[in-house]
C-alpha positions as CSV (number, residue, x, y, z in Angstrom):
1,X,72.0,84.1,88.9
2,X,75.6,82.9,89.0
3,X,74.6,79.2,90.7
4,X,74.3,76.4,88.4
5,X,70.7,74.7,88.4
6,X,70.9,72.0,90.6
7,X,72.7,74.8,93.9
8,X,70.4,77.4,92.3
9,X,67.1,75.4,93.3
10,X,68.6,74.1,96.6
11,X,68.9,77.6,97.6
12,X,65.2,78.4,96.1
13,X,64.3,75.4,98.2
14,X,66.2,76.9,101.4
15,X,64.9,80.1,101.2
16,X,61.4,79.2,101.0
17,X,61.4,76.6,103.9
18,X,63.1,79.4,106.3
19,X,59.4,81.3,105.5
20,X,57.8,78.4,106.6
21,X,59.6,78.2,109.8
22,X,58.2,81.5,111.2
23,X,55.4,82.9,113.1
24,X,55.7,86.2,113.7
25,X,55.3,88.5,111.0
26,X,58.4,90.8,111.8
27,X,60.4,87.3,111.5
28,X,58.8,86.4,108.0
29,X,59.4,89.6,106.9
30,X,63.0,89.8,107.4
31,X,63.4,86.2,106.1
32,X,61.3,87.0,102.8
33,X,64.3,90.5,102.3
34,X,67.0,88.5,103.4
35,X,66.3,85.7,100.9
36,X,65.7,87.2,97.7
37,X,69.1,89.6,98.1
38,X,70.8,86.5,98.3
39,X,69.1,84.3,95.8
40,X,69.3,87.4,93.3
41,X,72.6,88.7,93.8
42,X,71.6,92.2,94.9
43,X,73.2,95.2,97.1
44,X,69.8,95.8,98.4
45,X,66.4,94.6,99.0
46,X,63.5,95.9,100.7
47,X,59.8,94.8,101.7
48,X,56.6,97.0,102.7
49,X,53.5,96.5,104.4
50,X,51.2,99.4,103.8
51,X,48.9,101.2,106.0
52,X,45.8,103.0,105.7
53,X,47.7,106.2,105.8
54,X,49.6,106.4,102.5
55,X,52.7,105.4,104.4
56,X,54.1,102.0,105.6
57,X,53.3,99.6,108.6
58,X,56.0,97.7,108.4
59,X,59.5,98.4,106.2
60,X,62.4,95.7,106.1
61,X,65.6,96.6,104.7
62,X,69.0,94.1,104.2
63,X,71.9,95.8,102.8
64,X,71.5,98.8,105.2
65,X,73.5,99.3,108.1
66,X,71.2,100.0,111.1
67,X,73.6,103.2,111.3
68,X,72.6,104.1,107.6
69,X,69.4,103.4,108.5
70,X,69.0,105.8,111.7
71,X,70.1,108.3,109.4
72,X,67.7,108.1,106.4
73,X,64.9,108.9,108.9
74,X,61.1,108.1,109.1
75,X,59.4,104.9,107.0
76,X,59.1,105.7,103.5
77,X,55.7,107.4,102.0
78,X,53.8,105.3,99.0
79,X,55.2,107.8,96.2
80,X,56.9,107.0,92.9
81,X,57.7,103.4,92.4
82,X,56.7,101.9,95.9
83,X,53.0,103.8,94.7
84,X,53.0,102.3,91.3
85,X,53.7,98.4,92.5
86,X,51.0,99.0,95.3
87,X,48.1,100.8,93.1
88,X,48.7,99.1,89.4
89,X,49.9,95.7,90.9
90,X,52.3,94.6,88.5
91,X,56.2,94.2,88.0
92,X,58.8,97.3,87.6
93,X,62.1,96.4,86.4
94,X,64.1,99.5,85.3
95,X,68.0,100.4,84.1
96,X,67.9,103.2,86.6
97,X,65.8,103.9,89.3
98,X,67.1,107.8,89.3
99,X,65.8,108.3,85.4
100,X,62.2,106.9,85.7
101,X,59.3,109.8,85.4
102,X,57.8,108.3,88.4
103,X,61.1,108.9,90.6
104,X,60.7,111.7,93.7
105,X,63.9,111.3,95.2
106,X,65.1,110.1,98.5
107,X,66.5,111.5,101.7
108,X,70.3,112.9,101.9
109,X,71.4,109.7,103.4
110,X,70.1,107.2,101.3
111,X,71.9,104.6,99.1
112,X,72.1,105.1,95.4
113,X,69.8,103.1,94.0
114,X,70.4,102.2,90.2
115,X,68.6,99.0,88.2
116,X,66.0,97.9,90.2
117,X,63.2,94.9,90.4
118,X,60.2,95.4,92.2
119,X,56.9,93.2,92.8
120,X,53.7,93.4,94.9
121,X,52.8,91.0,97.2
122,X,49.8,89.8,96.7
123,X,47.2,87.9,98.5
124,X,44.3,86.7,95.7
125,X,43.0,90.6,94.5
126,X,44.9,92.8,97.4
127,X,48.2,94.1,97.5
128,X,49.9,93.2,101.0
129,X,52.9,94.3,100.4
130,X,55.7,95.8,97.9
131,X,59.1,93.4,97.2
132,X,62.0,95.1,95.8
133,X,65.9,94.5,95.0
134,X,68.5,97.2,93.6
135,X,72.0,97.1,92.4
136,X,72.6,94.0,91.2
137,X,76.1,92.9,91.6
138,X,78.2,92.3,88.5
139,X,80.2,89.8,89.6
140,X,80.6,86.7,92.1
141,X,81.1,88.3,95.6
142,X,81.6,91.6,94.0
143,X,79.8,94.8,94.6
144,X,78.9,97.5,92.2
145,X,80.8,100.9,91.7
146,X,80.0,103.6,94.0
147,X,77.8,105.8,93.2
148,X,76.7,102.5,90.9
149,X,76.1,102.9,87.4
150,X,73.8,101.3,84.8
151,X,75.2,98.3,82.8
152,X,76.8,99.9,79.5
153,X,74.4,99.1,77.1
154,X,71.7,100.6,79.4
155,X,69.9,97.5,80.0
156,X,68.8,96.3,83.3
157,X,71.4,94.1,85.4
158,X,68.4,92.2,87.2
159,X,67.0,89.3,84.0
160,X,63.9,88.1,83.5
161,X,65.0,84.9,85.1
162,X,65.6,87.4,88.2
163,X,62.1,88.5,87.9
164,X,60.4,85.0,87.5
165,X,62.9,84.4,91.0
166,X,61.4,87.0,92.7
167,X,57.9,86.2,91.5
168,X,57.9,82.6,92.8
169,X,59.3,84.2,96.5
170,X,57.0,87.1,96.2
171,X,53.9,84.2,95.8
172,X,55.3,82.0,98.5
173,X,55.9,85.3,100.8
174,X,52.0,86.1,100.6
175,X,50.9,82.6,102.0
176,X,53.8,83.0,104.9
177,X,52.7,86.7,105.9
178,X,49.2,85.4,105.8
179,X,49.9,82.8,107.8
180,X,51.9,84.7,110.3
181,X,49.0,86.9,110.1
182,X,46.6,84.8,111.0
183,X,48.6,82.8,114.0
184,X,49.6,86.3,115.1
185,X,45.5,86.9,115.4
186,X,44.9,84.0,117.0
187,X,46.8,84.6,119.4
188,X,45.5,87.4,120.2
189,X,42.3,86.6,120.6
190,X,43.5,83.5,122.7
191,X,45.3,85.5,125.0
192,X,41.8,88.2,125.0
193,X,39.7,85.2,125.4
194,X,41.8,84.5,128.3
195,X,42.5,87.6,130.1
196,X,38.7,88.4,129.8
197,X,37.7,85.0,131.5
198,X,40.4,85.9,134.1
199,X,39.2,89.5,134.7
200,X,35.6,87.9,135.5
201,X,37.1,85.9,137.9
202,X,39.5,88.7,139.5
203,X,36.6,90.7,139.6
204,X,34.2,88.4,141.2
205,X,36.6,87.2,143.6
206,X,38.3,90.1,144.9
207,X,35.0,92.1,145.1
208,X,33.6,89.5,147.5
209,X,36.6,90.4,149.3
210,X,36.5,93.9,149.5
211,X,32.6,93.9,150.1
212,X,33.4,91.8,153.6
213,X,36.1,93.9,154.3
214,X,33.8,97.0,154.0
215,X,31.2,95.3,156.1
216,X,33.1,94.4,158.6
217,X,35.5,97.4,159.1
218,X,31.9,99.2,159.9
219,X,30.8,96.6,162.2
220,X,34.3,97.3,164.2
221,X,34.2,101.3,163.9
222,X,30.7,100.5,165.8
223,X,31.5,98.2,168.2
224,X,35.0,100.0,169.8
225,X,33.5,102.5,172.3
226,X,30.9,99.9,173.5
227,X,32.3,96.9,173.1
228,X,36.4,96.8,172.8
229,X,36.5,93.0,172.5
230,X,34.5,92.2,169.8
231,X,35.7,95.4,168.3
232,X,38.8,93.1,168.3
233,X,37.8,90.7,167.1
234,X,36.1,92.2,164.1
235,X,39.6,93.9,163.1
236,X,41.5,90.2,163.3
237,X,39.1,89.7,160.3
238,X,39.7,92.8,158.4
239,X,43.1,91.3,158.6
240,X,42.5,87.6,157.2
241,X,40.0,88.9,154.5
242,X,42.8,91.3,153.7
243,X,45.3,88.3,153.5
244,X,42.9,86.1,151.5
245,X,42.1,89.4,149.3
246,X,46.3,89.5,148.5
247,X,46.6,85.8,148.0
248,X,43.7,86.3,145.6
249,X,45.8,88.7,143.5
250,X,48.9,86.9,143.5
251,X,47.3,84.3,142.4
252,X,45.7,85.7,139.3
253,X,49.0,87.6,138.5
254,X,50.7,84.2,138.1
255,X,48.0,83.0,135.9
256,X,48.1,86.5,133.6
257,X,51.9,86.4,133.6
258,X,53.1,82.5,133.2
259,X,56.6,81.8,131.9
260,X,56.8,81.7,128.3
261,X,55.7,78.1,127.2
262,X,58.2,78.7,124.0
263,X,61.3,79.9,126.1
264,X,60.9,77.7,129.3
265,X,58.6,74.6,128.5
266,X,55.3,73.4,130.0
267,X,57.7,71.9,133.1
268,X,60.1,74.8,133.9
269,X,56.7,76.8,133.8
270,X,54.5,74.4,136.0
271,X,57.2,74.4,138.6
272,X,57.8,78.2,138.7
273,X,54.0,78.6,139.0
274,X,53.7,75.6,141.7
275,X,56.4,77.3,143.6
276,X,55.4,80.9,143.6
277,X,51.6,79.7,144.6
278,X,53.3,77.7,147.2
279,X,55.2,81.0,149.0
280,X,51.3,82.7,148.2
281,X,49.3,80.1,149.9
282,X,49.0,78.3,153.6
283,X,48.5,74.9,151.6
284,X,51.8,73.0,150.6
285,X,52.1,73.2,146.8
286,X,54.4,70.6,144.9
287,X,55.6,69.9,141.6
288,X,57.2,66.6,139.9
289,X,57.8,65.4,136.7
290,X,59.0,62.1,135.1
291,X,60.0,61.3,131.9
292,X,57.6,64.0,130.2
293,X,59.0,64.6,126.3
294,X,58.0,68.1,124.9
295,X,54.9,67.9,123.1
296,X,53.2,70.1,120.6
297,X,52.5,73.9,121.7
298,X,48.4,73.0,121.6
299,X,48.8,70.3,123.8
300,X,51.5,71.7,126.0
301,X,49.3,75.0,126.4
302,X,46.5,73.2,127.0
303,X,48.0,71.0,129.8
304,X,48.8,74.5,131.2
305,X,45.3,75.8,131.5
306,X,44.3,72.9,133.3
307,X,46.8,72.7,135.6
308,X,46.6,76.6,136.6
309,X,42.3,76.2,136.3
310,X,42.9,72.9,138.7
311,X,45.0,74.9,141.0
312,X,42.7,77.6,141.4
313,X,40.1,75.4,142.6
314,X,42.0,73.7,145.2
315,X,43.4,76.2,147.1
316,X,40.2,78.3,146.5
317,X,37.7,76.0,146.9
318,X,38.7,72.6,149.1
319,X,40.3,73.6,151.7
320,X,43.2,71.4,151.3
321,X,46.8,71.4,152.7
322,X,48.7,69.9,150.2
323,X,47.9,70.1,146.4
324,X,50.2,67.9,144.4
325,X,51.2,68.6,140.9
326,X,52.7,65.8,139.1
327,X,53.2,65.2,134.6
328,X,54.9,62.2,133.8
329,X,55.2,60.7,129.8
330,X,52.7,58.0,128.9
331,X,53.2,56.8,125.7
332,X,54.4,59.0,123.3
333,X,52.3,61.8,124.7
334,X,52.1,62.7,128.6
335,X,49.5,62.3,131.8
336,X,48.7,65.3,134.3
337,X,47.6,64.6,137.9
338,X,46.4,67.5,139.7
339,X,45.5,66.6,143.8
340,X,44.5,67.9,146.6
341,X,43.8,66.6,150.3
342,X,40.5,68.8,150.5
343,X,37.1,68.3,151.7
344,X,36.5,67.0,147.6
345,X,32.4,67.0,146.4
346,X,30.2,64.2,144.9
347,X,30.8,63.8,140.9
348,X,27.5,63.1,140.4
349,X,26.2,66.4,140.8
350,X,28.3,67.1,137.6
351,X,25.9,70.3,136.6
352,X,26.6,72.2,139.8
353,X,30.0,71.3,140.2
354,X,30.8,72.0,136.9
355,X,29.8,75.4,136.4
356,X,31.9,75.9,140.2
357,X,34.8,74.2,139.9
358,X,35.2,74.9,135.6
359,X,35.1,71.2,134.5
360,X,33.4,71.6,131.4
361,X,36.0,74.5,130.7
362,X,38.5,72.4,131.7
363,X,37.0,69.4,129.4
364,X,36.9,71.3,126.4
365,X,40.5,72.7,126.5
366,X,41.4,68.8,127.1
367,X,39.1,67.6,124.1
368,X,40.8,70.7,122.2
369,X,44.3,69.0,122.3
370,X,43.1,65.8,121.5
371,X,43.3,64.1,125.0
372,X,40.8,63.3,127.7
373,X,39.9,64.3,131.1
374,X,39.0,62.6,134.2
375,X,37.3,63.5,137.3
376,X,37.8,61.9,140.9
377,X,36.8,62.9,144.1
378,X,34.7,62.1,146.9
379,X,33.3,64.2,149.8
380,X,36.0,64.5,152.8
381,X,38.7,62.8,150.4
382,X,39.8,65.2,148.1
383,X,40.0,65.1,144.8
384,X,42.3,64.0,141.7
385,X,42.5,65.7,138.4
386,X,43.8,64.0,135.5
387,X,44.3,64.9,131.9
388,X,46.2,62.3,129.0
389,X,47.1,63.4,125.8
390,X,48.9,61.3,123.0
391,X,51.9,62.2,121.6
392,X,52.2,64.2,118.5
């Protein structure tokens, strides 16, 4: 490395926070390749994730155009070197690539690749990935001859030092693809876990719908020849169920589809979603906000869920004609009020009107964020929703 010690672990430092930062695993991955050319001085580096296949799931390059790399064609097979770092898990550092037994060649378009450094990736006893670096540059800012050409006394231009480098990254990238990993998972079974409670409701819902519809589409096919009037009448409610059915569906696409929490933030999506239900419903739907101070992405998700579960009640359950949406900042952390004018219930018959209305749902996601939920309402008088959670 050309940096002295004290730039040289600042960078070390650098690199490995910018892993940290990341949560998707495409994002690490490119950190982890971009990092270690840098920190090592190299024309090229390259990471792998294998499949199940004998090929690659995922293959980051830095050095290559995205030209260059267009024209070298499909991901890489596990042959040659790439192989031996997966199967015998352990370092290759070589003079030149070109001259090792193992070496198979590459496509027409390739770079030439001379002294190389390569390490697994490894997460306790399996290999995760396959690290790699090639051509190191000979001087500051400089880059190798083309086609590049071992160092003159034949030895490798990447030092041990580069290898013990690349061993430290190579350990920290393991614990930030496993962690990208994991939060990648989670998410995915969050947004499962979701769209499966959703689909329960969508289905229950809407199939109430279309049975009445059904029922009484038959009761007006029988009634026009002998009597017109209530034929007519039966058809005006084809038409509401219909309308109810659609509002229904709107509805659930806004909760399967909300604004990006990360993008937007809870109150740019909690007033899109207030204003779209609005247009979708007879009731008046608002939104306001004071002073609210973005929160962690737990708590501002969770706030989120509520708000849409607390939503769904009141304009499918009370009756109401005007549900008011409000977060202001308490604290250091923040309050939602979810209201409604609607014909509200008694909060003492909590196990009923749980299991109807999702409360204990609702409770839990609270709890889950560290805040509390509270419950007001009385019959005729609507009711109030309020969830607190403290700051971060």
């Amino acid at each position: 490395m050309s940096q002295g010690p004290r730039s040289g672990l600042a960078a070390v430092s650098a690199a490995l926070l910018a892993m940290s930062r990341h949560l998707e695993v495409r994002d690490v991955l490119k950190t982890i390749v971009a990092s270690a050319r840098e920190l090592l001085d190299a024309q090229y580096a390259a990471l792998g994730v294998p499949d199940d296949h004998g090929g690659f799931a995922q293959f980051v390059v830095d050095g290559v155009s995205d030209d260059q790399w267009k024209a070298i064609g499909p991901l890489p097979r596990q042959h040659g070197i790439l192989a031996a770092m997966l199967q015998e898990a352990r370092p290759e550092r070589l003079a030149d690539v070109r001259k090792d037994p193992r070496f198979e060649g590459w496509p027409a378009a390739h770079p030439d690749l001379v002294d190389f450094l390569g390490l697994p990736i490894r997460d306790g006893d399996e290999v995760i990935g396959a690290l790699f670096l090639a051509n190191k540059l000979r001087s500051a800012g400089g880059h190798p001859p083309h086609p590049p050409s071992p160092k003159p006394e034949g030895g490798c231009g990447f030092t041990e030092e580069d290898q013990e480098l690349l061993s430290i990254l190579a350990q920290h990238a393991a614990i930030a693809l496993t962690n990208a990993r994991l939060y990648e998972r989670s998410r995915e079974l969050t947004i499962a876990e979701e769209r499966s409670r959703l689909a329960h409701e969508l289905h229950d819902a809407v199939s109430q719908k279309l049975f009445s519809l059904r029922l009484t589409a038959q009761a007006a096919t029988a009634l026009v020849d002998r009597d017109p009037t209530r034929a007519k009448d039966e058809l005006h409610q084809v038409a509401a169920l219909a309308a109810e059915a659609v509002d229904e569906l709107r509805a659930a696409v806004v909760e399967l589809r909300p604004a990006a929490l990360d993008e937007d933030g809870l109150i740019a999506t909690l007033r899109t979603q207030t204003q779209v239900l609005d247009r979708a419903h007879t009731a008046r739907v608002t939104f306001a906000s004071n002073g609210f101070r973005a929160l962690p992405a737990a708590q501002e998700e969770a706030l989120l869920r509520v708000a849409q579960e607390a939503l769904h009640n009141a304009l499918r359950h009370s009756g109401a004609e005007h549900v008011a949406v409000r977060v202001d900042r308490r604290g250091g952390g923040a309050v939602l009020r979810v209201s409604d004018d609607g014909t509200g219930f008694d909060p003492q018959k909590v196990r009923r009107a749980g299991r109807h209305l999702g409360l204990v749902s609702m409770r839990d996601r609270a709890s889950g964020a560290g805040g509390t939920l509270t419950v007001e309402s009385v019959p005729g008088k609507g009711t109030t929703i309020e969830m607190e959670v403290p700051g971060g």
